[in-house]
C-alpha positions as CSV (number, residue, x, y, z in Angstrom):
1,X,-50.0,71.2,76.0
2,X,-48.0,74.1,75.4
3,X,-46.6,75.0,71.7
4,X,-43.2,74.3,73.2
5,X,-44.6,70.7,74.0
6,X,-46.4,70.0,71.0
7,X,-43.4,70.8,68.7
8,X,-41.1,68.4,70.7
9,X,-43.7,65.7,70.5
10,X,-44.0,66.9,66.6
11,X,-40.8,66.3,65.9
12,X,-40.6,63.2,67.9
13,X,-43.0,61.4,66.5
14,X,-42.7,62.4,62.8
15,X,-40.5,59.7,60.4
16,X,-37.5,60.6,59.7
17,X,-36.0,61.7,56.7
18,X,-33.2,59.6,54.9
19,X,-32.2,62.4,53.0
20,X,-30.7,61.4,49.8
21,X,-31.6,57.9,49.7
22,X,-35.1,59.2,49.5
23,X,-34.1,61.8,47.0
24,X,-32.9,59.4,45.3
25,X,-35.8,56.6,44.8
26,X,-38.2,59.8,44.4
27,X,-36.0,61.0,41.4
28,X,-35.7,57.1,39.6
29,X,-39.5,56.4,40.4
30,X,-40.9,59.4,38.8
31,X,-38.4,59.2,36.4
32,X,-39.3,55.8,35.7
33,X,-43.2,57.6,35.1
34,X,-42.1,59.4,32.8
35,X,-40.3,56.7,30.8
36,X,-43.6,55.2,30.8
37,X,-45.0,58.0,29.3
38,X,-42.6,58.9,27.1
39,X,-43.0,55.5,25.6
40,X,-46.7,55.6,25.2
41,X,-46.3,58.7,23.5
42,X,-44.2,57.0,20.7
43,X,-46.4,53.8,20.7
44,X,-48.7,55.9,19.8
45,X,-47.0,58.1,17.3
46,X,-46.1,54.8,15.4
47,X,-49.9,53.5,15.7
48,X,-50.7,57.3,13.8
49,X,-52.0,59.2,16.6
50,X,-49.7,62.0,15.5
51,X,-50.5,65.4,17.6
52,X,-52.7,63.4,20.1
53,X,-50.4,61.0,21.0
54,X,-49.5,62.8,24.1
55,X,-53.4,63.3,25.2
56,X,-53.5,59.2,24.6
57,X,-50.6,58.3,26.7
58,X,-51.9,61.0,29.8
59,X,-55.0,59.3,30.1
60,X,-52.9,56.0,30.1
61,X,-51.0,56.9,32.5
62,X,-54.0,58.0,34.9
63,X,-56.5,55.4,34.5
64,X,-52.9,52.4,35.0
65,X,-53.1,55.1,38.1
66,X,-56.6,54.6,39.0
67,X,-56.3,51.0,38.9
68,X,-53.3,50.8,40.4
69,X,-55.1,52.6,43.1
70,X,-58.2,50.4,43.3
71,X,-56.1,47.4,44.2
72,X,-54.0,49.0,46.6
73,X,-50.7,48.7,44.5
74,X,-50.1,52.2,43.9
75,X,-49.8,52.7,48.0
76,X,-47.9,51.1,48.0
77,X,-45.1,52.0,45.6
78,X,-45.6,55.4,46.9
79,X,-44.4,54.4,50.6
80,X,-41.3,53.6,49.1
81,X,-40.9,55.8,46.0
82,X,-42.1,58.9,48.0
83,X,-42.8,62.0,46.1
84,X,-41.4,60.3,43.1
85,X,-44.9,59.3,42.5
86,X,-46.7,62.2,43.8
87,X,-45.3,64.9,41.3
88,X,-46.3,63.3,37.5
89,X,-50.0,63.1,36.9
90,X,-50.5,60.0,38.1
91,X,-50.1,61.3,41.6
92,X,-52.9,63.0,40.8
93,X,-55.1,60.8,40.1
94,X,-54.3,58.7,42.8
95,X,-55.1,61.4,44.9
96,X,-58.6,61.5,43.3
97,X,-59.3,57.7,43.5
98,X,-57.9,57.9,46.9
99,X,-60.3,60.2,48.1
100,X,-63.1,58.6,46.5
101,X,-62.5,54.8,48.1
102,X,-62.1,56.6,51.5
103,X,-66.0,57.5,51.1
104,X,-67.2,54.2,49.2
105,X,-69.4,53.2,51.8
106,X,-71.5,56.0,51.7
107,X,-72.5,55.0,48.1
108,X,-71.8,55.2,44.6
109,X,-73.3,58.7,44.1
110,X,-72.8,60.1,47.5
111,X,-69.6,58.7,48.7
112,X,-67.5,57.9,45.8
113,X,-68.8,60.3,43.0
114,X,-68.8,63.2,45.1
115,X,-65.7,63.0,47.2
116,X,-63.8,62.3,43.6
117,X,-63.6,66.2,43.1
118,X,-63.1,67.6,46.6
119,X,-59.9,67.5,45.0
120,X,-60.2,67.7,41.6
121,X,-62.5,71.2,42.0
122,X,-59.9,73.1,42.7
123,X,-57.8,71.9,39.9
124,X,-60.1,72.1,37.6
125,X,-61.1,76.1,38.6
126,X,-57.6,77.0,39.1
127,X,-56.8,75.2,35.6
128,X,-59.9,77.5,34.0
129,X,-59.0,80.8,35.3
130,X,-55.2,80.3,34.8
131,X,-56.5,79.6,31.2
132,X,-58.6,82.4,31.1
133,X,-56.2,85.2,32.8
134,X,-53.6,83.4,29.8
135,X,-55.6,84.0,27.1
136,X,-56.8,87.3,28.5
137,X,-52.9,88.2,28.2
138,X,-52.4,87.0,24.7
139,X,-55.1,88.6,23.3
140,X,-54.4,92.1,24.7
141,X,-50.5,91.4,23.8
142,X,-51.8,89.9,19.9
């Protein structure tokens, strides 16, 4: 197959974009997230969480990802909502769960444990040395 080939067959079989109505549902789904989240954060204000009420409503929002995940409901919405679901941090962890049920059957400790952070390790490194170069920065700046 030449590379002339391939990209017609590419583009033929590839789904095909509906353009703003997909905008669209991917803007008012994540936006819809982050309604979510913003309300958390003030349910959790009121309750007295004060400065951590943001940390709290995060790790709401990714484990109600996780599960969401677990049971196959999270798909789901993302088949239809697109990258409306993909962007906030529960696309992330769905991405994580996701990768860990793919491997389930190899085990708990082989399979799902350590197929979570295929794609979680390069988060996390690229989240310590952004963190590191940053404070670098300030502290030559300070």
């Amino acid at each position: 197959m030449t590379k002339q080939e391939y990209a017609l067959w590419a583009q033929q079989e590839s789904p095909k974009s509906k353009g703003l109505g997909d905008i669209l549902r991917a803007f008012l789904f994540g936006g819809l997230i982050c309604v979510i989240g913003q309300l958390l954060i003030f349910f959790f204000e009121n309750r007295g969480a004060g400065e951590m009420a943001p940390v709290f409503a995060s790790a709401c929002l990714v484990v109600l990802s996780a599960i969401l995940t677990g049971i196959n409901i999270y798909d789901n919405i993302a088949k239809y909502a697109g990258a409306g679901t993909l962007v906030p941090i529960t696309g992330f962890a769905n991405s994580m769960v996701s990768a860990a049920m793919e491997f389930k059957t190899e085990g708990f400790i082989l399979g799902l444990g350590a197929k979570m952070f295929i794609i979680a390790g390069p988060v996390i490194v690229y989240g310590v040395s952004a963190s590191v170069i940053y404070g670098i920065i300030l502290f030559l700046l300070g």
